[in-house]
C-alpha positions in Angstrom: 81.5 56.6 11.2 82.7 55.0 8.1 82.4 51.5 7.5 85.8 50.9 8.1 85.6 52.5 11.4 82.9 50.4 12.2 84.8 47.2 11.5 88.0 47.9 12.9 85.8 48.6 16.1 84.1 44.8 15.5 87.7 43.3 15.1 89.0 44.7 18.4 85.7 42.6 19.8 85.0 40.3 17.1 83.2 37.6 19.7 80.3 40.0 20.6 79.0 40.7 17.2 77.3 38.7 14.4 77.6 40.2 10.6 74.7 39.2 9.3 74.5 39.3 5.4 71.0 39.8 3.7 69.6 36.6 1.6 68.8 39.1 -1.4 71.6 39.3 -3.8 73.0 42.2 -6.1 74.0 41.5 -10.2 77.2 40.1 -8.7 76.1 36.9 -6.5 77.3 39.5 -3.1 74.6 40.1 -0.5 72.8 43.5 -1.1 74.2 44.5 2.7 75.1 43.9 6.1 73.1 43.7 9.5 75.5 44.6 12.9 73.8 42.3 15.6 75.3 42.0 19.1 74.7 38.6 20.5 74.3 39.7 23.5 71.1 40.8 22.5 69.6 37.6 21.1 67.5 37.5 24.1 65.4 39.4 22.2 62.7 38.3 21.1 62.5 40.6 17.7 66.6 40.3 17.3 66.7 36.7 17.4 63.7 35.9 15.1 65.4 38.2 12.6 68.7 36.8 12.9 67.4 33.1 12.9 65.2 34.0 9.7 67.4 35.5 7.8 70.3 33.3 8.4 68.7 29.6 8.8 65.5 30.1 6.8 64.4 31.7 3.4 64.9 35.4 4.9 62.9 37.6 7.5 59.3 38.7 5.5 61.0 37.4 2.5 57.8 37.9 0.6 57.1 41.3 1.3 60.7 42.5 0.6 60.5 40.6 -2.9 57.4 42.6 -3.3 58.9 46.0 -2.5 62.0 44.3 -4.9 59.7 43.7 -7.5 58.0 47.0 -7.5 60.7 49.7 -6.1 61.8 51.8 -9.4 65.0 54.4 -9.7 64.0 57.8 -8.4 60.8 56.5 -6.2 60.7 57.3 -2.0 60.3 54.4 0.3 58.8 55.6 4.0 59.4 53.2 6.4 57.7 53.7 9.4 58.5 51.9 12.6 61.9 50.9 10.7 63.4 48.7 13.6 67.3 48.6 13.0 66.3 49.3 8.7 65.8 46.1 7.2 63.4 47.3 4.9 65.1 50.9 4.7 68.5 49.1 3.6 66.3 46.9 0.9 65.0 49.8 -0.5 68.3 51.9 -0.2 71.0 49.8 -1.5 68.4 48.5 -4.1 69.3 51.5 -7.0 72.6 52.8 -5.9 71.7 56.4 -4.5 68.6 56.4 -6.9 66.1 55.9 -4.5 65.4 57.7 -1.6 64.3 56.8 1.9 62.4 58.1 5.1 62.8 56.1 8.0 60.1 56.7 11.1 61.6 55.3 14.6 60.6 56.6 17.5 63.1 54.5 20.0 66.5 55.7 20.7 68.3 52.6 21.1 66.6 50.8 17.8 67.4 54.2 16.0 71.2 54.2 16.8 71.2 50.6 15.4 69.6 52.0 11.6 72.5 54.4 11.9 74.9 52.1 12.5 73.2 49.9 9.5 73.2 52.7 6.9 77.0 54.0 8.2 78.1 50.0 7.6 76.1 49.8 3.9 77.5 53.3 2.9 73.9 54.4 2.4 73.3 57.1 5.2 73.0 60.0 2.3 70.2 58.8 1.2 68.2 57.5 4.1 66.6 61.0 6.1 65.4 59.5 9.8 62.7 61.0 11.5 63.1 60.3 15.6 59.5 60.5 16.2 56.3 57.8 16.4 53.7 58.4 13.4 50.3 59.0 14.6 46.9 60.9 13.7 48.1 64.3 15.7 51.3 66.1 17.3 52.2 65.9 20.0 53.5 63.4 23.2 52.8 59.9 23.6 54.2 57.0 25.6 55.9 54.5 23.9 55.3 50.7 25.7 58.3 49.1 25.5 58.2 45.2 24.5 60.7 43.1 22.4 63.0 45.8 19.8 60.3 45.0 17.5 57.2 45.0 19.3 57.6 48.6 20.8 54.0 50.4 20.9 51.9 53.1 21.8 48.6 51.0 22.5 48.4 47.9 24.9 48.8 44.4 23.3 45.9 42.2 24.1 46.7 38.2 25.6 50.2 37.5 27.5 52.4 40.0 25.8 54.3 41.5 28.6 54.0 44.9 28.8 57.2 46.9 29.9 58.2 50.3 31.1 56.9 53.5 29.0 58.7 55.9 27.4 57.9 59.6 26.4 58.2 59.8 22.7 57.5 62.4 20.3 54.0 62.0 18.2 53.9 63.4 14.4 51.2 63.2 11.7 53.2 61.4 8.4 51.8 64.2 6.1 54.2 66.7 8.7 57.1 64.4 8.3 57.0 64.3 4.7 56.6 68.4 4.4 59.4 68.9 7.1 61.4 66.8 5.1 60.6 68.0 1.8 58.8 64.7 0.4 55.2 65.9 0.5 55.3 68.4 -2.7 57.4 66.0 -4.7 55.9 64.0 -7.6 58.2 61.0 -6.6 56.4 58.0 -6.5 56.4 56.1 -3.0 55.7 52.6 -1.3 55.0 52.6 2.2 55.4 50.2 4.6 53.8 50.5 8.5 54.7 48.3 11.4 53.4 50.3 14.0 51.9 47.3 16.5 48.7 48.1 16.5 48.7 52.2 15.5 48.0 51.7 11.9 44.9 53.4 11.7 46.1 56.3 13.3 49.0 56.4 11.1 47.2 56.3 7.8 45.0 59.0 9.2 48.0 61.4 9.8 49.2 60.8 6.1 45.8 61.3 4.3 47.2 64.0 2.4 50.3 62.4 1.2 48.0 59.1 0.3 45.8 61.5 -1.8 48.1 62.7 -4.1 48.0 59.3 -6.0 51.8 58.9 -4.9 51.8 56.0 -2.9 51.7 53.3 -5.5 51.2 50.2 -2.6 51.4 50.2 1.1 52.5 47.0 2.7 51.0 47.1 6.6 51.1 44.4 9.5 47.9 42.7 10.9 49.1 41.9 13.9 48.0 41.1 17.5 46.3 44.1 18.3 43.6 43.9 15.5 42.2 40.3 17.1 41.2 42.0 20.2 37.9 44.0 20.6 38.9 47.4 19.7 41.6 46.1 17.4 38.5 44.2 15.0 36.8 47.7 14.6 39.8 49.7 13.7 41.1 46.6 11.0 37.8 47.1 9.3 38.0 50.8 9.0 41.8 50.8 7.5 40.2 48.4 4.9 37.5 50.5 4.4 39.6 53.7 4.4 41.8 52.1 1.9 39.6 50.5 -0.7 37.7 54.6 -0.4 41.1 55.5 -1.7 41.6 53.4 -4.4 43.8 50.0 -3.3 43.1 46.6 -3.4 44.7 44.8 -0.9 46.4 40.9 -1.1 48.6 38.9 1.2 51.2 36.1 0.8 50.8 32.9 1.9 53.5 32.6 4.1 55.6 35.4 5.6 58.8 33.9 4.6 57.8 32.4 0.9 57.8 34.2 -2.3 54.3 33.3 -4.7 51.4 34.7 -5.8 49.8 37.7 -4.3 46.2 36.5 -3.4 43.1 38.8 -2.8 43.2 39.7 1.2 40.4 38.1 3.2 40.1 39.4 6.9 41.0 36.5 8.9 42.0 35.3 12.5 45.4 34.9 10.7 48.3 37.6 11.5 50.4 38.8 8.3 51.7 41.5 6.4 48.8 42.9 4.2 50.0 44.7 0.6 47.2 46.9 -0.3 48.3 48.2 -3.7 46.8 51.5 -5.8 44.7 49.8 -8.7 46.6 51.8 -11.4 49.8 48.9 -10.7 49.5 45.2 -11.6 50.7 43.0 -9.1 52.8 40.1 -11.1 51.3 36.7 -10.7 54.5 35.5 -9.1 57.4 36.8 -6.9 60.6 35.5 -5.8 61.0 32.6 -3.6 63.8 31.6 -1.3 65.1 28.1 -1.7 65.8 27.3 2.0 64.3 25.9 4.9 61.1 28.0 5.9 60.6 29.1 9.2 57.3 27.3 11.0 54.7 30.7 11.8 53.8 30.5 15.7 50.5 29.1 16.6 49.8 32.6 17.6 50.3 33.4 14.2 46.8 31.5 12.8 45.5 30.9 16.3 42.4 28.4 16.9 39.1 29.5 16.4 35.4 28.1 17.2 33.3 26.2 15.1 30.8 28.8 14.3 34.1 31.7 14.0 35.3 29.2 11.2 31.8 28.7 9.7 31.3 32.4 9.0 35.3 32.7 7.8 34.5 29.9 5.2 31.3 32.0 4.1 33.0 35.1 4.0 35.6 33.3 1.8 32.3 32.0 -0.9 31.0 35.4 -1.2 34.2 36.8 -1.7 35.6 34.4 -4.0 38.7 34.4 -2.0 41.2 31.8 -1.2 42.1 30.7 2.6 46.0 30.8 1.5 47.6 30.7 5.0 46.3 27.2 5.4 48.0 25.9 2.7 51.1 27.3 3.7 50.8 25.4 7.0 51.9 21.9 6.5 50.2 20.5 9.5 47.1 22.1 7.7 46.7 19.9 4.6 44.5 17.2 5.6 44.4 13.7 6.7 44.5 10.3 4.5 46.9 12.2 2.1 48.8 8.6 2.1 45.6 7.2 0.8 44.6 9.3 -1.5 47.8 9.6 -3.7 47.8 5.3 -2.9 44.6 5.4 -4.5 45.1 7.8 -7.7 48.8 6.9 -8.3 47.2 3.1 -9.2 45.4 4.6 -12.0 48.0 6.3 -13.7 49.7 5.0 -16.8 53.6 4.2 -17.1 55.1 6.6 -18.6 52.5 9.5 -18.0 53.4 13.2 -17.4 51.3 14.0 -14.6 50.2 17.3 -13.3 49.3 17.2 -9.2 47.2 20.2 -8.9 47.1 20.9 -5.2 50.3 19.0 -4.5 50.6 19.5 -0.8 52.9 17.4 0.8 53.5 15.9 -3.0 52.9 12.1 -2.0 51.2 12.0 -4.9 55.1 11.3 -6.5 56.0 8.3 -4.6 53.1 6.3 -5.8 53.1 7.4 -9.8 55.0 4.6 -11.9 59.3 5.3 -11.8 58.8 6.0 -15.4 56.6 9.4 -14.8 57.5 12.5 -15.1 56.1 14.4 -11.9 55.2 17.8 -11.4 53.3 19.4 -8.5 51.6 23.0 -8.8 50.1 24.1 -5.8 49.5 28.0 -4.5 53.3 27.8 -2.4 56.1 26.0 -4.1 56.6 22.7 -2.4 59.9 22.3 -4.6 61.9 24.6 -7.8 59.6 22.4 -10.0 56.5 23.9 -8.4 53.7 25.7 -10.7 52.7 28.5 -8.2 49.2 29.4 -8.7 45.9 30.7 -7.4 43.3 28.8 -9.1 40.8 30.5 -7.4 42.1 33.7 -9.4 42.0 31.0 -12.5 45.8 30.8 -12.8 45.9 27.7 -15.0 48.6 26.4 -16.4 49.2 26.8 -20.1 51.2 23.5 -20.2 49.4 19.7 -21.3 50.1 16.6 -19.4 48.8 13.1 -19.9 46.8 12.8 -16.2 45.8 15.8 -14.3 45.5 14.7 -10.5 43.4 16.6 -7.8 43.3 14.9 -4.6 42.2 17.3 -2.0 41.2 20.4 -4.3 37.8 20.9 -5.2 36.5 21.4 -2.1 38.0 24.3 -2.5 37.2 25.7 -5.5 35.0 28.1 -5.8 34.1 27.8 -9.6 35.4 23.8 -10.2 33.6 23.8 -13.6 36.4 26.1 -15.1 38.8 23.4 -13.8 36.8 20.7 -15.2 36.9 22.7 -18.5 40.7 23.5 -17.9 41.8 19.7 -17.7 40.0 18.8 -20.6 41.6 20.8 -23.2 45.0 20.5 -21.2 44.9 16.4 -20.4 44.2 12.6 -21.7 43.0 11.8 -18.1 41.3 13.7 -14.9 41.5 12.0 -11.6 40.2 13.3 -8.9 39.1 12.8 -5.1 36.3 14.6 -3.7 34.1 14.4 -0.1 30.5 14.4 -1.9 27.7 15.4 0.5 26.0 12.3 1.5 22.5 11.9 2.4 21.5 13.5 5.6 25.0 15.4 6.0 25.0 19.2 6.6 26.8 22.2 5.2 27.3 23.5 8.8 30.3 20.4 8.7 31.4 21.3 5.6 32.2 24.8 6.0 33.6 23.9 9.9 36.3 22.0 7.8 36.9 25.1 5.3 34.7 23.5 2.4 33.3 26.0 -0.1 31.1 23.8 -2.2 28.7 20.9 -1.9 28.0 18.6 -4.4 27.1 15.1 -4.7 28.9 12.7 -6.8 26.1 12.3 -9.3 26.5 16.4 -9.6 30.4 15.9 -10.0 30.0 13.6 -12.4 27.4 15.5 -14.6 29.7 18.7 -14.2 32.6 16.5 -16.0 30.7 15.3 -18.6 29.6 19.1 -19.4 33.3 19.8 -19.7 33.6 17.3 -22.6 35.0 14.1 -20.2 33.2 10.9 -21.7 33.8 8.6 -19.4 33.8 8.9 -15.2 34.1 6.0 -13.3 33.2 6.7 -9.3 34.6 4.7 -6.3 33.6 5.3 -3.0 36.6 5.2 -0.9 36.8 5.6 3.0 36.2 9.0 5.0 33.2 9.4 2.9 35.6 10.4 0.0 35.2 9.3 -3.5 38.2 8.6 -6.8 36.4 10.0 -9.6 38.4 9.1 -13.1 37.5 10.7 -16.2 38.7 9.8 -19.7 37.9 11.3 -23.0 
């Protein structure tokens, strides 16, 4: 159909459909293209997320699609497998007017007459080729389990994901795909993308070829629910290790629905999209962000963990260097007595200052500060447009000078804090910081329960300032075992 057909269809039932624009706009301000969505169907669990995303908060998986925004170039291919209704095939169609080109993998009838329908409406079906078939490692027959639209799969999900009916679908190795539809012996470059509930593996392995021609410049894949179970924990660590063997390094966002840096992937209890990306690209130290209400991730989505499961996260984090970055994009997540220690640091600050709140977090830090400051909060997810987004861990520091540099709740997270020591004294007038120094008789087995990576005292802290040039740091102790540390030159 054409896409007037299709909306002189809607107008004869305008009540049972919802036009749904996308929150990515084109050069002119328009959205980039239309979703169909019946409402009928926002019973579903996958439809209604989608619509409630995209339409109330910054956008569905806003950060990966500003990713595949940031990186998709005029003549590349974009496979989507386990495209849904081609959210991510209409990003990546509508994105170069007919210069790129997409495969779309779907293997369920009803979500594939819905891409259809999508490309017919966005006047991009010529260049979108759909492939009505499940990816796997082999060909042949499988049985789909049917769940919500988006949680269709061909293994079991582990907890209390109901588990519905099966349907026979057609299996196919991606390398097959991509001959049968003449993509394999191009010299196109291609992003992936697999949503595949719990079959990545198995898909990667049926594309080995195509991933070994050094085409696919990044592949952005879903840890989901199936790699916390049993089985699910020994395939996640062979896809990394399959991956980083061919050549990518692989990141994540901090929050599904937030723009911000790409920071080095640590495996985690956490569920998110992972972007492993070819080593021969450099990600960009920033993408996009959406200036609208974000949408709260499930608890399912960074489910509880023991004490000793957290221990060994926090010591996986230290060797690695790595950053826990879906904490910080959790707002229950960033610590207790924030009230008192921006009370505390904001009466040390002069009128007048421009003050730098590195690790802003809730940004309390700015209703303490004298009226006549000028505020600004960097942290490593923009808590406002002011925001300096940054990974410190990745030494992201700001080329900008203020008068006081604040840290409140930050070290403890640092895994190198004497480059930030070194940092704020060629960048400020005044460091002031608060810290939880290891007191006598306390353990590092309590420190790394609560996500700490270091352990130093306050004499230590203080000697490390001093090396970074500080001349004068004054210590007070402070309650919950913290201490305000100010440093002046």
């Amino acid at each position: 159909m054409t896409r007037q057909e299709i909306l002189n269809r809607i107008n004869k039932n305008s009540s049972a459909w919802s036009i749904v624009p996308s929150v990515f706009k084109n050069e002119t301000g328009e959205p980039e293209f239309e979703m169909l969505l019946a409402n009928a169907e926002m019973h579903d669990p996958g439809t209604a997320s989608l619509h409630f995303r995209e339409t109330r908060c910054g956008g569905f998986e806003y950060a990966s699609r500003a990713f595949l925004h940031a990186h998709l170039q005029p003549d590349d291919l974009f496979i989507d497998v386990g495209a849904h209704f081609g959210l991510y095939t209409l990003t990546a169609a509508v994105k170069f007017q007919d210069r790129v080109s997409v495969l779309a993998v779907e293997p369920h009838p009803e979500n594939l007459k819905r891409l259809s329908l999508w490309c017919e409406l966005n006047e991009c079906a010529s260049n979108v080729t759909v492939a009505h078939c499940a990816a796997s490692s082999y060909s042949g027959q499988g049985d789909l389990i049917q769940n919500s639209s988006m949680g269709h799969s061909l293994v079991p999900q582990p907890g209390n994901r109901s588990q519905g009916k099966t349907l026979p679908v057609r299996l196919e190795t991606l390398d097959n795909i991509a001959s049968q539809t003449g993509y394999m012996n191009s010299d196109r470059p291609v992003i992936l993308k697999i949503d595949t509930e719990g079959h990545e593996l198995a898909t990667l392995k049926g594309g080995l070829e195509l991933l070994k021609t050094g085409r696919v410049k990044a592949i952005i894949w879903e840890k989901g629910h199936f790699h916390n179970s049993q089985k699910g924990i020994q395939e996640f660590k062979a896809i990394m290790g399959l991956l980083r063997d061919l050549g990518y390094d692989s990141y994540r966002f901090p929050h599904e629905d937030m723009g911000g840096p790409l920071v080095p992937y640590a495996p985690s209890h956490e569920l998110c999209n992972v972007i492993s990306i070819d080593r021969s690209v450099e990600p960009q130290k920033n993408y996009e962000q959406p200036w609208s209400a974000h949408s709260v991730m499930s608890h399912g989505m960074r489910p509880s963990v023991s004490k000793n499961f957290m221990i060994g996260f926090t010591e996986e984090l230290i060797e690695t260097k790595k950053t826990d970055c879906g904490r910080w994009a959790r707002w229950n997540q960033l610590g207790n007595e924030a009230d008192l220690r921006a009370g505390m640091a904001g009466q040390l600050i002069p009128e007048g200052s421009r003050v730098l709140d590195a690790g802003a977090g809730l940004m309390m830090l700015r209703d303490y500060i004298p009226e006549s400051c000028t505020y600004t909060p960097l942290d490593i997810v923009a808590r406002n447009r002011n925001t300096l987004v940054a990974d410190l861990n990745q030494q992201h520091f700001p080329d900008e000078s203020y008068d006081v540099i604040c840290a409140l709740f930050l070290l403890e997270f640092l895994h190198e804090p004497q480059l930030f020591f070194d940092w704020t004294f060629n960048k400020s007038e005044k460091l002031i910081f608060i810290y939880h120094p290891l007191l006598p008789g306390g353990t590092t087995e309590e420190r790394r329960a609560a996500g700490f990576f270091n352990d130093f005292t306050a004499v230590e802290l203080k000697s490390m300032a001093l090396q970074a040039g500080w001349k004068k740091v004054s210590v007070t102790d402070i309650s919950f075992g913290q201490a305000c540390f100010e440093c002046l030159k």
